[in-house]
N, C-alpha and C positions, 0 to 999 in steps of 0.2 A: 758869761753872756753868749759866747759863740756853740756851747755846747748847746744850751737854749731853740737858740737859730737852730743850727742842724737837726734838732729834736723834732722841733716845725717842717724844716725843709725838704729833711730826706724823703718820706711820705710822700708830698708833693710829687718830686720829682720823680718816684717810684710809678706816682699816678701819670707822670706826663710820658713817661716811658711806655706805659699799655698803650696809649693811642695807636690809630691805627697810621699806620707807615713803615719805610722801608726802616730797616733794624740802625743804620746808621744816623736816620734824620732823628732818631726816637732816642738812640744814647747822645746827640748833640744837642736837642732842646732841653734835657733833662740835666745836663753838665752847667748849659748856660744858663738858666735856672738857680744852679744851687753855685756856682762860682759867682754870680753876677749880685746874689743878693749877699749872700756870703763878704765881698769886694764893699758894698755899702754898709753893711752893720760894721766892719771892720775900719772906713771909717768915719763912720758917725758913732762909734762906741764912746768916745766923750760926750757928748751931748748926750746920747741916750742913758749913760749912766749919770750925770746929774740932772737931766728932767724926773728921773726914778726917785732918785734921792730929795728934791724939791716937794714931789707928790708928794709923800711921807713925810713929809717936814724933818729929815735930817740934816743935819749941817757939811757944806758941800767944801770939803777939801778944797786948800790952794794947790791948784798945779803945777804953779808958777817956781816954786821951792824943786830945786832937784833931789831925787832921791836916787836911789843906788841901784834903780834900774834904767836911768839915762843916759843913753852915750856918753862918751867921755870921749 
């Protein structure tokens, strides 16, 4: 899902970096940009991966169950 994102984002921010300004204002609008939405898909990635899965009518995993990549 996050390669996704960045697939979408870098672009963008590629484009927000031509604007016209001083070379500094231009790498910092274009950072906060791809960190900021990056920070939100990252986490709404539960929800947005079963509203995905609901569209499609597939059956939506319990979370609730631990698996072997949850803290411990």
């Amino acid at each position: 899902m996050l390669a996704r994102h960045l697939a979408l984002m870098v672009p963008v921010c590629v484009l927000l970096g031509l604007l016209p300004a001083p070379w500094g204002i231009r790498v910092a609008v274009g950072l906060l940009a791809l960190l900021s939405s990056t920070f939100v898909v990252m986490v709404n990635s539960n929800d947005i991966r079963r509203a995905r899965l609901r569209q499609h009518a597939l059956p939506i995993p319990d979370d609730s169950e631990p698996d072997d990549r949850s803290p411990r």
